[in-house]
C-alpha positions as CSV (number, residue, x, y, z in Angstrom):
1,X,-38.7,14.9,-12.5
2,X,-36.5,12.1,-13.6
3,X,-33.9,14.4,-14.9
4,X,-33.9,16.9,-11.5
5,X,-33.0,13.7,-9.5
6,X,-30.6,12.6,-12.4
7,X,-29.3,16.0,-12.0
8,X,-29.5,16.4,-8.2
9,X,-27.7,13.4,-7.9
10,X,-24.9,13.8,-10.4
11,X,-24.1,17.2,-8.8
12,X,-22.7,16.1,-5.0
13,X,-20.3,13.7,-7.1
14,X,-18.8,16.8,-9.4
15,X,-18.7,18.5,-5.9
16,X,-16.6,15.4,-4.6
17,X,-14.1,15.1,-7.1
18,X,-13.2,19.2,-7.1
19,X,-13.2,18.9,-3.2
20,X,-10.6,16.1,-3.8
21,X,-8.9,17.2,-6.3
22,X,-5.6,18.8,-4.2
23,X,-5.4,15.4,-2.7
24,X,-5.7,13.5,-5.7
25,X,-2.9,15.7,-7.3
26,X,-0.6,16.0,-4.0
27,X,-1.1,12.2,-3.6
28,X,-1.7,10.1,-6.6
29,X,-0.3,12.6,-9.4
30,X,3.4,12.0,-7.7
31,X,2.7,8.4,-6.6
32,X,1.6,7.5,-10.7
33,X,5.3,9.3,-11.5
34,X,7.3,7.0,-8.9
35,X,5.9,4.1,-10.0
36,X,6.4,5.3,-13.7
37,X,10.3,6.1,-13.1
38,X,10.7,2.6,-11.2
39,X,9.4,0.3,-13.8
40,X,10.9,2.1,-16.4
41,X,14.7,2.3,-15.3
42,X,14.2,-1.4,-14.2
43,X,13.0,-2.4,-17.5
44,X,16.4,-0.2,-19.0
45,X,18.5,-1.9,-16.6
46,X,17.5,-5.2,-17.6
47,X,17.5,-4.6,-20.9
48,X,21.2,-3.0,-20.3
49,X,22.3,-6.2,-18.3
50,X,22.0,-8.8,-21.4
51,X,24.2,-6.2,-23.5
52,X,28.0,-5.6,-24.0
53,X,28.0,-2.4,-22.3
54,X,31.2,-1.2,-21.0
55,X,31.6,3.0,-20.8
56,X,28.3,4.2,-22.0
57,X,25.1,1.7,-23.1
58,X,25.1,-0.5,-26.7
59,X,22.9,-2.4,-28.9
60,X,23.4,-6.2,-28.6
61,X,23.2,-9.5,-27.3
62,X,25.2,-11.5,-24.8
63,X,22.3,-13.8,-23.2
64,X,23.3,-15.0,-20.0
65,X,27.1,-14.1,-19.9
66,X,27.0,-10.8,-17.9
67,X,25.3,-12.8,-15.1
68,X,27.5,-15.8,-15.6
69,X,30.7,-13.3,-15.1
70,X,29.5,-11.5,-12.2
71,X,28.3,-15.0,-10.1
72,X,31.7,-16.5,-10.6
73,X,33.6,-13.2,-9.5
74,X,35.4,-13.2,-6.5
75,X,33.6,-9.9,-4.8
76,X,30.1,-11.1,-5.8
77,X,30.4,-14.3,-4.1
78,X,32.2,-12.4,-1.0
79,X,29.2,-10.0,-1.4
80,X,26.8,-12.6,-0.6
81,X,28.4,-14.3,1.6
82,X,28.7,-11.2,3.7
83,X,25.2,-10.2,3.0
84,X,23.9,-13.6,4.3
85,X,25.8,-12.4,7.9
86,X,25.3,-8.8,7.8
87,X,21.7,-9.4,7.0
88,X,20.8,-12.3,9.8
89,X,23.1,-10.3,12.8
90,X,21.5,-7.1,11.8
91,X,18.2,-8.1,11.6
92,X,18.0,-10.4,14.9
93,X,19.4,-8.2,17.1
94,X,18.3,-4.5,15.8
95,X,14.9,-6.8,16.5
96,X,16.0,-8.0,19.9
97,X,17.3,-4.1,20.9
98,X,14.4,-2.6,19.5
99,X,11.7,-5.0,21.1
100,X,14.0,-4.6,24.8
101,X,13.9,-0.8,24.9
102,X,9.7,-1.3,23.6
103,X,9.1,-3.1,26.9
104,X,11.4,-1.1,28.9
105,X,9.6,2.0,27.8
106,X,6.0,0.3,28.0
107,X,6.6,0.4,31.8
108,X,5.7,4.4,32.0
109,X,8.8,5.2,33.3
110,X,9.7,9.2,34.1
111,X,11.4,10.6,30.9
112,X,10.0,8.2,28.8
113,X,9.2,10.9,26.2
114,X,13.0,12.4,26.2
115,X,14.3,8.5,26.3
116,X,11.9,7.7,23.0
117,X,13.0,10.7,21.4
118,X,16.9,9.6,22.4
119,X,16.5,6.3,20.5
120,X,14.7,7.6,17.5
121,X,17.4,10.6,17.0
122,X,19.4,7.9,14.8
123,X,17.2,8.1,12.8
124,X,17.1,11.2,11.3
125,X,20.5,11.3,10.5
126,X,21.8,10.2,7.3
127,X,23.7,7.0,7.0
128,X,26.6,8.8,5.7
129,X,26.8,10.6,8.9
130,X,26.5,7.7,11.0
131,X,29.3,5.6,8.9
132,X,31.3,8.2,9.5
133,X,30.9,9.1,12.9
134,X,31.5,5.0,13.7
135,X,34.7,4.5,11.3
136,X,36.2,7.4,13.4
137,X,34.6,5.7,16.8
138,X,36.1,2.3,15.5
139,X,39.3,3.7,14.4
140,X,41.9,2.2,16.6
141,X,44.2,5.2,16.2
142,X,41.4,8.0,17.2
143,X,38.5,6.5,18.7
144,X,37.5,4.0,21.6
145,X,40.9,1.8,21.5
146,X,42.7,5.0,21.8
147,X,40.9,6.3,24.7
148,X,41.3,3.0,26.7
149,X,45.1,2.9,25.9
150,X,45.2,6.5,27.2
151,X,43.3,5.7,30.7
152,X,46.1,2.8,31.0
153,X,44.7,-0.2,30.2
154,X,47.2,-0.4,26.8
155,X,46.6,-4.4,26.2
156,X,42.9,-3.5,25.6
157,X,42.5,-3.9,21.6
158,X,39.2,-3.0,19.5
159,X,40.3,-2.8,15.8
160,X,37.7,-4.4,14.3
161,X,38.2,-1.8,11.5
162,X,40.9,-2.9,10.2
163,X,40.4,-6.7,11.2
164,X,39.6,-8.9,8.0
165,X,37.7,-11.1,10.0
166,X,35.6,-8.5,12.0
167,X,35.1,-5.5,10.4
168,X,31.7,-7.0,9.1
169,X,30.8,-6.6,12.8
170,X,31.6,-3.1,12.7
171,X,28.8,-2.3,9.9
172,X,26.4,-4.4,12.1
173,X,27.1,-2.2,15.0
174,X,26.8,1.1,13.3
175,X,23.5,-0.6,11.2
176,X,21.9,-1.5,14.8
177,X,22.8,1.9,16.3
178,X,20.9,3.5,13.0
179,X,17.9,1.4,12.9
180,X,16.8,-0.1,16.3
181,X,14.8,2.4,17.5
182,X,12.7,1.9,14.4
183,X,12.1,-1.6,15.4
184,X,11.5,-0.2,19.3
185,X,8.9,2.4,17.6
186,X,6.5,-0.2,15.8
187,X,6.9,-2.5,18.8
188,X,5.5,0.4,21.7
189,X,3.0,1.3,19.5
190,X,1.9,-2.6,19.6
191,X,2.3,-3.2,23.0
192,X,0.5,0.1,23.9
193,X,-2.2,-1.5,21.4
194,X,-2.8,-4.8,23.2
195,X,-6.6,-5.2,25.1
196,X,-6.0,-4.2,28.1
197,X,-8.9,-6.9,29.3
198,X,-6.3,-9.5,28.4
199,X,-3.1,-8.2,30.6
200,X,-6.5,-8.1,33.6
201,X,-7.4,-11.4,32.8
202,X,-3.6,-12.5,32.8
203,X,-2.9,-10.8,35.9
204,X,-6.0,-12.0,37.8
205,X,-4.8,-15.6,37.0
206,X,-1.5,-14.7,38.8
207,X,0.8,-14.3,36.0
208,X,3.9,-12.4,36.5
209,X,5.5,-9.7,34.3
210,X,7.7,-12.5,32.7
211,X,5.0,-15.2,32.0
212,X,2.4,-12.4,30.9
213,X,4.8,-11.0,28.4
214,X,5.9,-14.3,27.3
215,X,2.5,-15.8,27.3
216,X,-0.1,-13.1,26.1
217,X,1.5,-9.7,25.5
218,X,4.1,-11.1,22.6
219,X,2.2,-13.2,20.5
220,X,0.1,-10.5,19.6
221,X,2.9,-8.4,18.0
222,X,4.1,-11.0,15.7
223,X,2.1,-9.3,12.8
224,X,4.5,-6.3,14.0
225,X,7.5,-8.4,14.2
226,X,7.2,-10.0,10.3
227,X,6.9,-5.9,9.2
228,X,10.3,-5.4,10.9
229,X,11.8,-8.3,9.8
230,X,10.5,-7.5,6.7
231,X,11.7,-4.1,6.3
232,X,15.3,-4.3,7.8
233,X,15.7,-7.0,5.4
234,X,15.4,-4.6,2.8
235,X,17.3,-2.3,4.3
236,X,20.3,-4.9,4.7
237,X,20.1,-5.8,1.0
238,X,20.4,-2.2,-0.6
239,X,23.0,-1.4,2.1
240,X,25.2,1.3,0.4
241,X,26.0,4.6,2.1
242,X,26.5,3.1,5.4
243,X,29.3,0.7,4.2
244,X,31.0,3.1,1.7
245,X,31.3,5.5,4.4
246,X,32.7,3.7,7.2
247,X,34.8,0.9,5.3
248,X,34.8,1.3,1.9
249,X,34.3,-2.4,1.5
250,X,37.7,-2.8,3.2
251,X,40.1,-4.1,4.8
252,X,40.5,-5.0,0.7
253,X,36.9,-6.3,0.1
254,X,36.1,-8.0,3.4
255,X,33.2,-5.9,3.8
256,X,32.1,-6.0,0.4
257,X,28.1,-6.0,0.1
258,X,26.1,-6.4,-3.1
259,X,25.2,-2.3,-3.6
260,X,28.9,-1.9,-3.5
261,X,30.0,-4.5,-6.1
262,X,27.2,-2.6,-8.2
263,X,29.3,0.6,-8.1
264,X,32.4,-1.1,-8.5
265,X,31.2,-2.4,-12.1
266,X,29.3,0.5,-13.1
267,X,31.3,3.6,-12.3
268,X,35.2,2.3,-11.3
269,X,35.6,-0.7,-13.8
270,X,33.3,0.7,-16.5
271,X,31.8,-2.4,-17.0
272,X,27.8,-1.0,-17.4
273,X,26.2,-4.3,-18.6
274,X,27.8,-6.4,-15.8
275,X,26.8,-3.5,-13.1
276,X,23.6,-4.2,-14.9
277,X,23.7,-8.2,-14.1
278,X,24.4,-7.4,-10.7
279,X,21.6,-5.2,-10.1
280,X,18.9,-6.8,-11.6
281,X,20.6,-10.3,-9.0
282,X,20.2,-7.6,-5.9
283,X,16.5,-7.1,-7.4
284,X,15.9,-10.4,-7.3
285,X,17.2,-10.8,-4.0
286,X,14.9,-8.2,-2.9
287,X,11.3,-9.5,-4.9
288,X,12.6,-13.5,-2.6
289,X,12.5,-11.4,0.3
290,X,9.1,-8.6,-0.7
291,X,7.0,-11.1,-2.8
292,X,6.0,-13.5,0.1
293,X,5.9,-10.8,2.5
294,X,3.5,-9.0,0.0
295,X,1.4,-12.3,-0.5
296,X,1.0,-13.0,3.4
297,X,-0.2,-9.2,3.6
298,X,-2.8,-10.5,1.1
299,X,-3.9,-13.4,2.3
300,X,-4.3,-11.8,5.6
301,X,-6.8,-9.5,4.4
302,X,-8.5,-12.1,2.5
303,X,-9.1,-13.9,5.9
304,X,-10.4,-10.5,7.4
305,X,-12.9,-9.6,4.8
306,X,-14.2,-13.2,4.8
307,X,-14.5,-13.8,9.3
């Protein structure tokens, strides 16, 4: 008897795992090889950042001075600099456009489902595409400037392309174009996720559409809201194809980003071990921004478990 049940029971578990088996090898098989190939070429580019590799990698040890170099250069402390603008415009206002055409959309409007699928068409294409499509846009010689100046109106200028001092803007245009309708995604789906019985209460009190939004409907997306910021974040620190394609860093390295200086040490100067440093700084940059995010995500479900 004991070893039937023994039996009878071990059998619906052999059953489980073969019925999960696709799944476990579609899902967890490439997942296991991701995280494999991430750790690994981390681990090799650290290791190649505290070396004196130039061309191709060598054995060695130079401590600290591939970091020390790339801090002090010129482009790195530009880089930053622009990162630090690029990121906080991008991320405030792809936030701000996103969360305006959420409500606007939340009011069941005819077309709403051509409108949505409007504002999520940037993203499908690739940020190549769309740095190119804005350099020839913000090219004072083909695009909007030149169409103005053709209507009449010739003391209208727009070259922020080739402005030192606001072609940065240019890349936050072309980022917020790309990526707001992300933002706008996450946020409908909250808004069309708050209790109804709380917009009735609200409205039964007398609140208007302003108040109610303000006052009940809004604070219950900030879990929402710390996601986006979260993830355009990261988005703004490995920014790469979007700036190489519409201003090559330029004019000179005015719009010079991290990812770029990365390329410019690795594969134009040569200079692997530095490239290296530089990297594993943009890593770092990244863990300041993932780390907390990844331990409020924690906590959170800490407090859930436990109410």
């Amino acid at each position: 008897m004991t070893i039937a049940a023994s039996t009878g029971r071990g059998r619906p578990a052999t059953s489980e795992v073969v019925r999960r088996l696709p799944e476990i090898l579609t899902i967890w098989v490439p997942l296991l090889l991701s995280a494999a190939h991430l750790i690994a070429f981390s681990l090799w580019t650290i290791w190649i950042s505290f070396t004196p590799s130039t061309l191709v990698p060598v054995a060695g040890w130079v401590g600290l001075r591939n970091y020390s170099a790339v801090a002090a250069s010129r482009n790195w402390q530009i880089a930053l600099d622009n990162l630090l603008l690029f990121g906080s415009a991008f991320v405030l206002l792809s936030l701000a456009t996103g969360l305006i055409l959420a409500i606007l959309l939340d009011q069941r409007i005819r077309g709403e489902n051509l409108l949505r699928s409007i504002f999520l068409y940037p993203l499908a294409v690739s940020f190549v595409v769309t740095g190119t499509v804005w350099s020839w846009l913000l090219n004072p010689g083909l695009g909007i400037q030149k169409l103005v100046h053709d209507l009449g109106w010739t003391a209208f200028r727009f070259d922020w392309l080739i402005d030192r001092d606001m072609a940065i803007w240019t890349i936050v245009i072309a980022a917020i174009w790309q990526s707001s309708g992300f933002a706008m995604a996450l946020f409908l789906a909250g808004l069309r996720s708050v209790d109804a019985d709380l917009i009735k209460a609200a409205q039964i009190d007398g609140a208007g559409a302003i108040r109610m939004y303000r006052r009940v409907i809004l604070p219950t997306l900030w879990p929402i809201t710390i996601t986006v910021i979260v993830i355009q974040l990261q988005f703004a620190i490995s920014t790469f194809d979007l700036v190489r394609a519409l201003t090559n860093g330029g004019p000179g390295i005015a719009t010079q980003l991290p990812a770029l200086v990365v390329y410019d040490l690795m594969f134009q100067r040569s200079l692997l071990g530095r490239g290296a440093a530089a990297a594993v700084l943009m890593l770092l940059i990244l863990l300041a921004v993932l780390l907390p995010y990844a331990a409020w995500r924690y906590i959170q479900r800490r407090r859930a478990i436990h109410a």
